[in-house]
N, C-alpha and C positions, 0 to 999 in steps of 0.2 A: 299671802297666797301660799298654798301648798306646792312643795319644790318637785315641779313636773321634771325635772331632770332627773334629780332623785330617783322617782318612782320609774322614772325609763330605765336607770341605771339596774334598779331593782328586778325588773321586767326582763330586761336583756340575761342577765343572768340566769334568771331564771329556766329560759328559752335555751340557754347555752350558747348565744350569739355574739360572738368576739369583738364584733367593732357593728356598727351601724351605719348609711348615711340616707340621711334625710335632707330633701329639697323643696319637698311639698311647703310652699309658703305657710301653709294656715297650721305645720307641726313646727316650723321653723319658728312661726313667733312663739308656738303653744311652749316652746323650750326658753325662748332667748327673750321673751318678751318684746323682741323688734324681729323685722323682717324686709329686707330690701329685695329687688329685682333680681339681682346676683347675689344670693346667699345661702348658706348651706350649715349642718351643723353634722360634725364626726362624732357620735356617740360610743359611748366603750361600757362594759358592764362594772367597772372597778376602777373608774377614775372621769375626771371631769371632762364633760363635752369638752369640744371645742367649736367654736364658730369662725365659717370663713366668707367673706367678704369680697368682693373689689375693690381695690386699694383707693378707689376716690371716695368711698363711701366709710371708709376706717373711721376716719374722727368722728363721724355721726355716730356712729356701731359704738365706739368707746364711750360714749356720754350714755348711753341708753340701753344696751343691751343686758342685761342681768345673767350673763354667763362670763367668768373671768377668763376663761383663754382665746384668746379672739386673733385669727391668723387674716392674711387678706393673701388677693393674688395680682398679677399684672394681664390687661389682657391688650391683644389677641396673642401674646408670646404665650400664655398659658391658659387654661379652663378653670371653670369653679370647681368641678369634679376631677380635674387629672392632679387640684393640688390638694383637693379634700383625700384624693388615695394617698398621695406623698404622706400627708399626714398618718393616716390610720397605717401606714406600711413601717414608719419610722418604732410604732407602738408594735403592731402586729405584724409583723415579718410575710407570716406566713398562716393567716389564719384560716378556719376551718368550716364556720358557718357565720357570713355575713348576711346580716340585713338593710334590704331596697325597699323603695316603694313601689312596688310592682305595677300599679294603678298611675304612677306618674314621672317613672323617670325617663327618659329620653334612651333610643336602642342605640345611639351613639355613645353615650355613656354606660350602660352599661356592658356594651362592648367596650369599652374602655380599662371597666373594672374586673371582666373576663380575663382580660390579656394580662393585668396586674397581678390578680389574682387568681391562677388558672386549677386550682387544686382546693377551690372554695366551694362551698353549698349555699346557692342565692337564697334565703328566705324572703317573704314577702311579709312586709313591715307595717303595713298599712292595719292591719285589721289590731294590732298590738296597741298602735296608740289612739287608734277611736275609742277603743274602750278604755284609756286611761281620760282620755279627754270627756269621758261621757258623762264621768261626777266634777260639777266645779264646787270648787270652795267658794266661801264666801266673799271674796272680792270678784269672783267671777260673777257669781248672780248679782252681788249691785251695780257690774257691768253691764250686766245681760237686760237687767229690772232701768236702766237709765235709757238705752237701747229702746227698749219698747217703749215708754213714754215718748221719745223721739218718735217713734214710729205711729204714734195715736194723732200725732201733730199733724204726721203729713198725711194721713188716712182723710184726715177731716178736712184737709187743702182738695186733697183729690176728688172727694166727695160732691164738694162743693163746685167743682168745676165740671161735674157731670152735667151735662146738659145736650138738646140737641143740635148738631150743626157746628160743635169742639169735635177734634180731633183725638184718636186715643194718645196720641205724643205730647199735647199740649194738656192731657189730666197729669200723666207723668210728670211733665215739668213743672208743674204744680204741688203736687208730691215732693219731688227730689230738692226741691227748692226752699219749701216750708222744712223739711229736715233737716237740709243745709244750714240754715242762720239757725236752725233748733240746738246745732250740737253735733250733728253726723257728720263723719271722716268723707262717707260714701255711700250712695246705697247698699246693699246687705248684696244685691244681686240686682240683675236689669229688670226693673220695674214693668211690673204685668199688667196692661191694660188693657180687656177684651172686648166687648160688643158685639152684639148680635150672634153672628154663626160663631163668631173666633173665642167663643167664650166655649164650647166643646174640645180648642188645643189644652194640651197637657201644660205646654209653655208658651203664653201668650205674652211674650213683649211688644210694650205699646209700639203702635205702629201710626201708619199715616192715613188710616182710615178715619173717616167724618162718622159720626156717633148720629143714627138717625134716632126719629123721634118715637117713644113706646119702648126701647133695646133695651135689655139687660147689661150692666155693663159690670165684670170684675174688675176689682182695684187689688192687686197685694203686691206688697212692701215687704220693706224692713230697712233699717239703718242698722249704722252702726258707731258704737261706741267704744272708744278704750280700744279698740278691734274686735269688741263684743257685738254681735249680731242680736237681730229679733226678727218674728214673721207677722205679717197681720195680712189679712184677707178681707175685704167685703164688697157683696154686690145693691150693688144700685140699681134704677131707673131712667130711663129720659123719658121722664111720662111718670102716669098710673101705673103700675104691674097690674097684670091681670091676676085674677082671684087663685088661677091654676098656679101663677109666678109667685104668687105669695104664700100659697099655701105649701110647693115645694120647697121654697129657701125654706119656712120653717121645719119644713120636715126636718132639712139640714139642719138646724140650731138645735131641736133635741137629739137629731143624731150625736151634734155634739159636743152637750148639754150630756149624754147617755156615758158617752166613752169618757168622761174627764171624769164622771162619777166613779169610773173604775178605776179610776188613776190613784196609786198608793205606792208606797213603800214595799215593796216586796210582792206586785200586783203581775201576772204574766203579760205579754204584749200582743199575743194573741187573744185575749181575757178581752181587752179593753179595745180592739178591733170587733170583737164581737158584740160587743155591750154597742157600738154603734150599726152592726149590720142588722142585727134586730131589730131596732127603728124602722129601718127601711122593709126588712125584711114583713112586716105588722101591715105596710101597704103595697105588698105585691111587687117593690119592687130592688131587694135583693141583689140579684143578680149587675144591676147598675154598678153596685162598690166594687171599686176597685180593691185589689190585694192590699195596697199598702194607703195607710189614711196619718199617719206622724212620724215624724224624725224628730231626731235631736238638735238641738238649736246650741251653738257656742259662737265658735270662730267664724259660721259658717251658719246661714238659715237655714241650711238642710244637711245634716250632718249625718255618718252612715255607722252609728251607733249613739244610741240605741233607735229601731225598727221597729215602729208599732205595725204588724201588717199580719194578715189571717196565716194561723199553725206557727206563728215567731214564740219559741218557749224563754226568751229574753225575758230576765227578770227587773221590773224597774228598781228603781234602788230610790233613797230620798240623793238630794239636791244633782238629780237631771233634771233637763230643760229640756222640752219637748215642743212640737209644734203640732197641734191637733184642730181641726180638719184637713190636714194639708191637700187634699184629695176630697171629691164627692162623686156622688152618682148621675153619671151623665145620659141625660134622657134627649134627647133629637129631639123632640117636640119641645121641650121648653128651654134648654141649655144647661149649658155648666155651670150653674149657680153656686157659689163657692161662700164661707164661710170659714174661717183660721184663726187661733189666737194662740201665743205664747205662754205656757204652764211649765208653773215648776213643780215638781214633785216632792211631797211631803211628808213627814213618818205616816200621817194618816187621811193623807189625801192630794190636795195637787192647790196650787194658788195662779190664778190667772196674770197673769205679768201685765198683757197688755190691755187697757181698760176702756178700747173705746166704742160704746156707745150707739147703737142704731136702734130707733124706734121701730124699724121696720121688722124685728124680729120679735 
């Protein structure tokens, strides 16, 4: 694997950023290859992270962690963050522009890091390491490519357990379950199961609704592997679909069927939103798409670089992972018929990761 520390170190420099701290779990393993409850890592532009700890969790950290300087702390005598500054303060005295995660750290911490450092310029860190996470190497993708197969397992448990008079919780457990004994750590995120009206939420976690007979019903997933993630989506029946319910998910399958066709190596992300709003756009209905229809896929089903979404001038690059349809056109009269699969991108086009299968498209 390519030494994501490195390229921070790289990054940081670049940026002019004196020391760095990150908490966000999912940059925390991206660096350390582990990630515990209380964990943290002090980056520097010219010398090696360091990672800190809870002192009960040290021995685990030392067997696993692939960063060599590794501190811990005692708690409640001390914080993860007031001993991650002691750190960075012992190197930088007095530095001049640090980097947060602005998007995730706690206003008690970084009041914390204010009072430490009072003569500091806060940058916001986050958008720095999505785009280093946004290309993996190649042990990432066979993480990523194990992931979706795990994930094709539990699509077809779930599937399978559509019927009427189940509950949306017990397709879930059906799901989460087959992925479990398949290989997954965890689901990827809290398993979406929707029917009937609930299939129009944005985020429909299964619920304790009874799946009546005829419904539409969404399933999306994902596991995860190695702590590598996948997305998969599909809608079902309890019952016939009616001829309008069949004829719109396909609209959705060429929609996209249409945008993965744009998917390349150097292909823009607004390009390839477009290349699916025209599908729709052919049957009048357009105006249904939402802004945004793929994300990046790593650590994270839904990762916030790269954006496929309408006027995004983001250029894809080969070996992202992308999640496309992650989003559809949602019509009141028939629902949120949904449609997703995990692609990678490629010098000259894109490779579907996850493989699974529906006649009904």
């Amino acid at each position: 694997m390519s030494d994501p520390a490195a390229q921070l170190q790289h990054s940081l420099a670049a940026e002019g950023l004196e020391v760095a701290f990150l908490v966000k779990p999912h940059n925390v393993f991206y660096l350390a290859g582990y990630a515990s409850v209380c964990s943290g890592v002090v980056a520097f532009p010219d010398q090696e992270p360091v990672f800190c700890i809870l002192w009960l969790d040290l021995p685990e950290a030392k067997q696993v962690c692939r960063l060599p300087r590794l501190a811990s702390y005692v708690f409640p005598q001390d914080s993860l963050m007031a001993r991650m500054a002691a750190i960075a303060a012992k190197e930088r005295p007095a530095p001049r522009r640090i980097g947060i995660e602005k998007d995730f750290m706690l206003v008690r911490d970084y009041e914390l890091l204010r009072q430490r450092f009072p003569q500091a310029e806060f940058v916001h860190l986050s958008p720095l390491v999505d785009r280093l996470r946004g290309i993996k190497s190649p042990q990432e993708i066979e993480l990523i490519r194990r992931s979706a197969a795990i994930a094709d397992q539990g699509m077809a448990a779930a599937l399978a357990a559509v019927r009427p008079g189940v509950s949306e919780l017990e397709v879930a457990a059906e799901a989460e379950y087959a992925m479990t004994k398949a290989g997954s750590l965890r689901p990827a995120f809290g398993t979406f199961v929707a029917s009937g009206p609930r299939t129009l939420l944005a985020h429909p976690h299964a619920s304790p609704r009874v799946i009546q007979a005829g419904e539409p019903v969404v399933v999306d997933l994902g596991a995860t592997y190695g702590g590598y993630a996948s997305d998969l989506c599909r809608t079902a029946f309890a019952g016939p679909p009616t001829q309008a319910q069949k004829d719109y998910l396909r609209l959705v399958a060429r929609a996209q069927e249409a945008c993965a066709a744009a998917v390349r190596d150097g292909a823009v992300a607004a390009d390839v939103w477009q290349a699916a709003y025209q599908v729709f756009a052919q049957q009048g209905m357009g105006k249904y798409l939402p802004r945004d229809i793929g994300y990046g896929v790593g650590l994270r089903q839904s990762e916030f670089y790269p954006v496929v979404e309408k006027g995004s001038r983001t250029v894809l690059q080969k070996n992202m992972v992308l999640a496309l349809m992650q989003t559809t056109a949602y019509a009141k009269e028939i629902g949120g018929l949904r449609l997703e699969d995990t692609f990678l991108v490629t010098l000259d086009g894109c490779q579907r990761l996850t493989q699974h299968q529906q006649d009904l498209y």
